[in-house]
C-alpha positions in Angstrom: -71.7 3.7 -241.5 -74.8 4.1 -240.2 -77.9 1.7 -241.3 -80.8 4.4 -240.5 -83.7 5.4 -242.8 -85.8 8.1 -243.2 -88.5 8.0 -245.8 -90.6 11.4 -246.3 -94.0 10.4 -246.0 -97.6 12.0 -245.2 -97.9 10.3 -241.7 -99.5 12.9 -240.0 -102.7 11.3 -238.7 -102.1 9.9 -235.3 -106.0 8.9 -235.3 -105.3 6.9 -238.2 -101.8 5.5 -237.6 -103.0 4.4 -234.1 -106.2 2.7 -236.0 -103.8 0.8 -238.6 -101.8 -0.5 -235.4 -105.0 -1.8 -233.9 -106.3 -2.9 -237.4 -102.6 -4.9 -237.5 -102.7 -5.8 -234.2 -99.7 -4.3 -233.3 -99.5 -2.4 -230.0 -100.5 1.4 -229.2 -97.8 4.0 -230.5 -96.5 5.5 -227.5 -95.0 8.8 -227.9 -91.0 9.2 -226.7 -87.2 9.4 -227.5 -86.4 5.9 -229.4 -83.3 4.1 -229.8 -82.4 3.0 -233.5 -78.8 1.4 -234.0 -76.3 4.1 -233.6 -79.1 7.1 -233.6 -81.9 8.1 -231.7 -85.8 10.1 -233.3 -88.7 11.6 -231.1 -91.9 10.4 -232.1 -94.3 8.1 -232.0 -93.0 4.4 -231.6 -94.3 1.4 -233.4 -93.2 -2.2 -232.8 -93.3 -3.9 -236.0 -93.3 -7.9 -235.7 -89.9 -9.8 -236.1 -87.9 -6.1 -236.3 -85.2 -5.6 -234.3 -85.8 -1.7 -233.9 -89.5 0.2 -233.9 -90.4 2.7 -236.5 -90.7 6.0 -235.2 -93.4 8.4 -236.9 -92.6 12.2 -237.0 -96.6 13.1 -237.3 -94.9 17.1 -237.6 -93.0 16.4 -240.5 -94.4 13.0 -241.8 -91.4 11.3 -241.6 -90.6 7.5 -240.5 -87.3 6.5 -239.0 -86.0 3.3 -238.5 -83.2 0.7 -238.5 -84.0 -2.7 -240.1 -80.1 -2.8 -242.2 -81.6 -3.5 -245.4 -84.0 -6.0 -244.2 -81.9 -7.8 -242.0 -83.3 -6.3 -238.6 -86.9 -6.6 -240.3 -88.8 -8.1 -242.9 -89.7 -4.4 -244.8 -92.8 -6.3 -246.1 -94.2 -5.3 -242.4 -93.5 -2.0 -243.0 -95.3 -1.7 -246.3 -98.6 -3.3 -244.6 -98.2 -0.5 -242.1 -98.3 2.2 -244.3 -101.6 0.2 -246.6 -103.6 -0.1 -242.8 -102.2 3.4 -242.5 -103.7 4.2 -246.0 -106.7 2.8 -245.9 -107.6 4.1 -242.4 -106.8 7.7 -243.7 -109.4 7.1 -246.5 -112.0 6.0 -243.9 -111.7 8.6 -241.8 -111.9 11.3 -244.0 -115.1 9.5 -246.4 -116.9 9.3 -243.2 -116.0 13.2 -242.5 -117.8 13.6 -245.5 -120.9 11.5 -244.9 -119.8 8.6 -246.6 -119.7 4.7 -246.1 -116.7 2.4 -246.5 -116.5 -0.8 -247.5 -113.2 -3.1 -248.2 -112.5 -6.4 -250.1 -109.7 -8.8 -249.8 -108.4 -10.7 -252.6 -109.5 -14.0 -252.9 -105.9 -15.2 -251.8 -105.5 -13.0 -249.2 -103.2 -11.3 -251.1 -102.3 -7.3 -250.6 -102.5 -5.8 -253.6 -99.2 -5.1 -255.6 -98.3 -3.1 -258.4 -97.4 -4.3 -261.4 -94.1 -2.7 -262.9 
């Protein structure tokens, strides 16, 4: 059985994807073939902390592969602040194509922001 995801997303911004790594501290995406598990995806590599396998970003299709088997190959929590830097840098980068200024604000607790269900 194989552990691999694939979640359809709108990564297509390598400006702004390599800007949330930096913004995370993670390093660069490098572009390549990348080993998962028991599969392989082209695209751009990102080494999340603690997870066993990188993400790799399809900026073509938008897609994210990786391996973290449910969460116990990586805490997915890493993940979803990828894709908020990833957010956020998108909105930048486009209000700024526009003329605009950005500002951000934590929370108080340092807390990301989650829904409330």
């Amino acid at each position: 059985m194989s552990h691999v995801v694939t979640i359809e997303t709108k990564v297509r911004d390598l400006n702004a994807l390599r800007s949330a790594a930096n913004r995370l501290s993670l390093p660069a995406p490098t572009f390549g073939q990348t080993k998962l598990f028991n599969a392989s995806a082209i695209g751009w590599r990102i080494e999340l902390p603690g997870w066993q396998y990188p993400v790799v970003v399809d900026t073509d299709s938008g897609r994210l592969n990786y391996d973290n088997f449910e969460g116990r190959w990586g805490n997915p929590k890493e993940l979803e602040r990828l894709l908020q830097a990833y957010a956020i840098e998108c909105a930048t980068i486009e209000a700024r194509k526009k003329g605009y200024t950005t500002s951000e604000q934590s929370l108080s607790d340092g807390s990301d922001l989650q829904p409330k269900n």
